[in-house]
LUMLUMDREN-2810 file (N, C-alpha, C; in Angstrom, 1 decimal):
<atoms>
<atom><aa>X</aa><ch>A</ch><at>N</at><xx>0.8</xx><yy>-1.2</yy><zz>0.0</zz></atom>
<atom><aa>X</aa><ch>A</ch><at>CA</at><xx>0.0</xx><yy>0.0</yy><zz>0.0</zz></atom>
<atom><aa>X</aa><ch>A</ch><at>C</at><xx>0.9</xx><yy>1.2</yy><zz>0.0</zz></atom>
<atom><aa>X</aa><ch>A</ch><at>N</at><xx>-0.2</xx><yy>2.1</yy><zz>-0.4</zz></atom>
<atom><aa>X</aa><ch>A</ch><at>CA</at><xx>0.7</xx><yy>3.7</yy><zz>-0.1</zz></atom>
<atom><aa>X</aa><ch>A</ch><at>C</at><xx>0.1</xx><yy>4.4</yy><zz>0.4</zz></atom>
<atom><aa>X</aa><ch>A</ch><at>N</at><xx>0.7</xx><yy>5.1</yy><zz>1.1</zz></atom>
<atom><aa>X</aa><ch>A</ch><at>CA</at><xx>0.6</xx><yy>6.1</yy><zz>1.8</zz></atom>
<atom><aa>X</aa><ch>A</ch><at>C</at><xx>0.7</xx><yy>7.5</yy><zz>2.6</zz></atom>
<atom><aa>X</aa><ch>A</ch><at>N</at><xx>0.4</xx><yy>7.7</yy><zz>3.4</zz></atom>
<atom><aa>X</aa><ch>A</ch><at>CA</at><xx>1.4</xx><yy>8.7</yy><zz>4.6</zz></atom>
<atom><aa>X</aa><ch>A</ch><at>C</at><xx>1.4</xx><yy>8.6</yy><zz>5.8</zz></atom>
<atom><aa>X</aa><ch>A</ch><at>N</at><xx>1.7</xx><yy>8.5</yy><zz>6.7</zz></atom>
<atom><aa>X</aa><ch>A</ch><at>CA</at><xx>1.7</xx><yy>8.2</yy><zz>8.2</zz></atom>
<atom><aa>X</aa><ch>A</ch><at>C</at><xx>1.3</xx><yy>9.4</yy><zz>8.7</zz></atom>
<atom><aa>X</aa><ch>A</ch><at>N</at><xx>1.1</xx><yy>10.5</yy><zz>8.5</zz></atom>
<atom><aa>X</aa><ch>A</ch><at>CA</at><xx>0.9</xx><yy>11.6</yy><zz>9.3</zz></atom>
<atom><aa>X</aa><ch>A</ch><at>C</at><xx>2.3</xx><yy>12.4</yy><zz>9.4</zz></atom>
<atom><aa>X</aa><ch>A</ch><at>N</at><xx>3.2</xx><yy>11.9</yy><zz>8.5</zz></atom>
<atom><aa>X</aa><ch>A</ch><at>CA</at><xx>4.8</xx><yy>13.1</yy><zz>8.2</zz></atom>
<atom><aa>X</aa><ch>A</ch><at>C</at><xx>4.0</xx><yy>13.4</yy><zz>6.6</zz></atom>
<atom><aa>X</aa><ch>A</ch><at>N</at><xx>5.3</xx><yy>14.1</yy><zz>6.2</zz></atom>
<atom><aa>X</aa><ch>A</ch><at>CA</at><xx>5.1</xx><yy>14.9</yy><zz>4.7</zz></atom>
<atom><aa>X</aa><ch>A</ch><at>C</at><xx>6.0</xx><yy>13.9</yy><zz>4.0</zz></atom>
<atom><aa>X</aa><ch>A</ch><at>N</at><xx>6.4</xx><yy>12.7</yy><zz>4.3</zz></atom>
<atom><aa>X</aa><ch>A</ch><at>CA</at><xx>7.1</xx><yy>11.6</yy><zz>3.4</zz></atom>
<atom><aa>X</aa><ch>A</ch><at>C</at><xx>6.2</xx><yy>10.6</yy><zz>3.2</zz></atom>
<atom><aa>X</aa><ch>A</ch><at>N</at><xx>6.2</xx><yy>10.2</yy><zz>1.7</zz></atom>
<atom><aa>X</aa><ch>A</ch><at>CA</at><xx>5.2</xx><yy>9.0</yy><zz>1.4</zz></atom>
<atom><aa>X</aa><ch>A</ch><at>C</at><xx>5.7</xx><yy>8.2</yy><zz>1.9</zz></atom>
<atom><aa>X</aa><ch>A</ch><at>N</at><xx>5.5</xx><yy>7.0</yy><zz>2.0</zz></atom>
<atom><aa>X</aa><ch>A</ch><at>CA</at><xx>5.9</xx><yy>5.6</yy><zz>2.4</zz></atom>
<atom><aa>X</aa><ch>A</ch><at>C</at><xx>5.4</xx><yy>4.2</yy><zz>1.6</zz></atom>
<atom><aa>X</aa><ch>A</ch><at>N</at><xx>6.1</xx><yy>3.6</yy><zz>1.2</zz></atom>
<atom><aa>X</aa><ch>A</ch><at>CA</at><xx>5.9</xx><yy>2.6</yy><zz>0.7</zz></atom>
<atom><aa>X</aa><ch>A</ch><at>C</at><xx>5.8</xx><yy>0.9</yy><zz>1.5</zz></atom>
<atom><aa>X</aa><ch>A</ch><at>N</at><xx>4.4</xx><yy>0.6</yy><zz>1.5</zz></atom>
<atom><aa>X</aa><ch>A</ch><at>CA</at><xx>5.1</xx><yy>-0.4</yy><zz>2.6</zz></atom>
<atom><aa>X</aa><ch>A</ch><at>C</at><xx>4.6</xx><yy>-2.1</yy><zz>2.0</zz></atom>
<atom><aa>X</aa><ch>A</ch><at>N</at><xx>4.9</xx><yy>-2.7</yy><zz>1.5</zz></atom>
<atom><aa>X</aa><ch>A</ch><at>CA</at><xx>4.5</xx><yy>-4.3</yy><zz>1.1</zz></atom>
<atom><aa>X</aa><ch>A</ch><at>C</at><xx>4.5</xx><yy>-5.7</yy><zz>1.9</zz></atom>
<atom><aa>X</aa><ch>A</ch><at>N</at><xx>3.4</xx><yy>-6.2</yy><zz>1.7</zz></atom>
<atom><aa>X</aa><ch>A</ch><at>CA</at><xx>4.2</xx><yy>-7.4</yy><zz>2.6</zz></atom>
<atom><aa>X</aa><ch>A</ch><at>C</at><xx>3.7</xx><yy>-8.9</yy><zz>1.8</zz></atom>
<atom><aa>X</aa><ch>A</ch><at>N</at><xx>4.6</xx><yy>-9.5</yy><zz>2.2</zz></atom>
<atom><aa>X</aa><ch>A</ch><at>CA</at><xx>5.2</xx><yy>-10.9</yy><zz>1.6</zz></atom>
<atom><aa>X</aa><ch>A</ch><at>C</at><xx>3.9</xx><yy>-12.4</yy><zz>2.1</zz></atom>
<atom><aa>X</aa><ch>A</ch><at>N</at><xx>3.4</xx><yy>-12.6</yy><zz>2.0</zz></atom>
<atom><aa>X</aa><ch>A</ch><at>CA</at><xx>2.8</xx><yy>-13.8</yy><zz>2.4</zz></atom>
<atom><aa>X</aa><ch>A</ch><at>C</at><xx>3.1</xx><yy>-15.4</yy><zz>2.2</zz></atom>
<atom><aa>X</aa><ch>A</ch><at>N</at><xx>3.0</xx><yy>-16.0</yy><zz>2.7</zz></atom>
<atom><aa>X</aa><ch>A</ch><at>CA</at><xx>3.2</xx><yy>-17.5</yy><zz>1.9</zz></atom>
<atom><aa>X</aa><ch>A</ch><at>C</at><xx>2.2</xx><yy>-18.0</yy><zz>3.2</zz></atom>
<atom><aa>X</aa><ch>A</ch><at>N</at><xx>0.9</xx><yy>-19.4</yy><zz>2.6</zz></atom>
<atom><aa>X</aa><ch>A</ch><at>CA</at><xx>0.3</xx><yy>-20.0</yy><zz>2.8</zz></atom>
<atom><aa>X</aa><ch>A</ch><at>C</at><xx>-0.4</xx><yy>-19.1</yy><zz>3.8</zz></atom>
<atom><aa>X</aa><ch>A</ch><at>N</at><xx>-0.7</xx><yy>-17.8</yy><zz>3.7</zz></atom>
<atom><aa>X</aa><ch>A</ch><at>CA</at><xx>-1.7</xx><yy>-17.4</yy><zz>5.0</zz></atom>
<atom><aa>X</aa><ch>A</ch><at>C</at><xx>-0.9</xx><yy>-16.4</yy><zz>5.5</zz></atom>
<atom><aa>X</aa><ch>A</ch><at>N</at><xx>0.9</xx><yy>-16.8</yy><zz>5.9</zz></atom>
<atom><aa>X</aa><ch>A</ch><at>CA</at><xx>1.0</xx><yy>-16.1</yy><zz>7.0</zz></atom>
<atom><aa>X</aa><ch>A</ch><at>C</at><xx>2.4</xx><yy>-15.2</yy><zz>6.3</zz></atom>
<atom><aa>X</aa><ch>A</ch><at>N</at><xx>3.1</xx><yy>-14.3</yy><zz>7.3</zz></atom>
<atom><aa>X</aa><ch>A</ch><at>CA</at><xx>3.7</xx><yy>-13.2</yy><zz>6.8</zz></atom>
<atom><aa>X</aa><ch>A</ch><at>C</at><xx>4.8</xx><yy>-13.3</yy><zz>6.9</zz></atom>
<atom><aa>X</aa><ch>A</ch><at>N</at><xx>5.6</xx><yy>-13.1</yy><zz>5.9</zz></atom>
<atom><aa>X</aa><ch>A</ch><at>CA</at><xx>7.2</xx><yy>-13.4</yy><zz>5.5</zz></atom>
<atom><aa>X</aa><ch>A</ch><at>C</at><xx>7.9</xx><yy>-12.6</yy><zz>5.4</zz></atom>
<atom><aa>X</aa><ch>A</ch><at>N</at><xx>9.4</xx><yy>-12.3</yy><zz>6.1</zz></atom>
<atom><aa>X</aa><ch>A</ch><at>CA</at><xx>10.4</xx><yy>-11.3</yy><zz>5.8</zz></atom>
<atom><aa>X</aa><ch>A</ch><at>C</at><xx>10.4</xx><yy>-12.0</yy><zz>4.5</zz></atom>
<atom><aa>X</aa><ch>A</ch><at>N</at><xx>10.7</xx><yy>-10.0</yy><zz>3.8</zz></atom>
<atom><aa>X</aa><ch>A</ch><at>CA</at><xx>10.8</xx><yy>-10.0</yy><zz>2.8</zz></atom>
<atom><aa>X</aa><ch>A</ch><at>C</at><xx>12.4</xx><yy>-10.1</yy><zz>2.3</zz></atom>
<atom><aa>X</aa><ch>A</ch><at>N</at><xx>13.1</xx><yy>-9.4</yy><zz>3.3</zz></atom>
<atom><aa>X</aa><ch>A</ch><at>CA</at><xx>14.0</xx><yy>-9.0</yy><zz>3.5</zz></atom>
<atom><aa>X</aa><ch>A</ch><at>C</at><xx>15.1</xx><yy>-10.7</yy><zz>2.5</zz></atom>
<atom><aa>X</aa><ch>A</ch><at>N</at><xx>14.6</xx><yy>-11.9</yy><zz>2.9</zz></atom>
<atom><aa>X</aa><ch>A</ch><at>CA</at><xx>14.9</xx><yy>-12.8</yy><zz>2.1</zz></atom>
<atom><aa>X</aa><ch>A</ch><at>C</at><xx>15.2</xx><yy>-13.1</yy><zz>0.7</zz></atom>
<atom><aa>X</aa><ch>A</ch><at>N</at><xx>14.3</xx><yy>-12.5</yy><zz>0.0</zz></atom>
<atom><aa>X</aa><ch>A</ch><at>CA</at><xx>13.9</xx><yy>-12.1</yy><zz>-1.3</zz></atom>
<atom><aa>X</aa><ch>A</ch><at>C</at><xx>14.1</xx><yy>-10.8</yy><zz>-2.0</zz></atom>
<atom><aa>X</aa><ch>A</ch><at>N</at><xx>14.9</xx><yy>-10.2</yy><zz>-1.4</zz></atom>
<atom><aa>X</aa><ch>A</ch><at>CA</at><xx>15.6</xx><yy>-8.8</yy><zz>-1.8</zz></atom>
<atom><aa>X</aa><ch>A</ch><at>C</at><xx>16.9</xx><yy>-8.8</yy><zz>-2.1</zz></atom>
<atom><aa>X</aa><ch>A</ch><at>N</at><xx>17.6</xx><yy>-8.3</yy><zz>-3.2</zz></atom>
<atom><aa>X</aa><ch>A</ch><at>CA</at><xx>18.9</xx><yy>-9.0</yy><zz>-3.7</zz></atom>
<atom><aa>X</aa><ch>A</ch><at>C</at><xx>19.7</xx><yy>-7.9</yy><zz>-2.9</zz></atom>
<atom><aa>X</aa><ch>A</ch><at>N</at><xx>20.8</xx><yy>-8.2</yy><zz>-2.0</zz></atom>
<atom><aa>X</aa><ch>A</ch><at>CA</at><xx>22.0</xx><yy>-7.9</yy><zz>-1.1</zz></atom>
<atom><aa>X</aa><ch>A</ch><at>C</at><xx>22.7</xx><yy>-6.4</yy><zz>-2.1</zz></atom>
<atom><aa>X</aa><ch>A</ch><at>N</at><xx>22.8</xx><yy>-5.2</yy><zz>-1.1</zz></atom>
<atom><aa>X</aa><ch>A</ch><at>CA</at><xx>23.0</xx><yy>-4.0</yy><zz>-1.5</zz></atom>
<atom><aa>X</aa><ch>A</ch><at>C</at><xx>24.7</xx><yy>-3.9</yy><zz>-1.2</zz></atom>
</atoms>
């Protein structure tokens, strides 16, 4: 989803699922 939290910065925020429940995505993100 997108958004704003209530600052002046949008935020971007996603989340990962497998079978129902909620996954670091952080797994799935190629190493910076």
């Amino acid at each position: 989803s997108l958004g704003r939290s209530g600052t002046q910065v949008e935020q971007l925020h996603f989340e990962i699922r497998r079978n129902g429940k909620p996954v670091d995505p952080i797994r799935f993100l190629p190493k910076q």
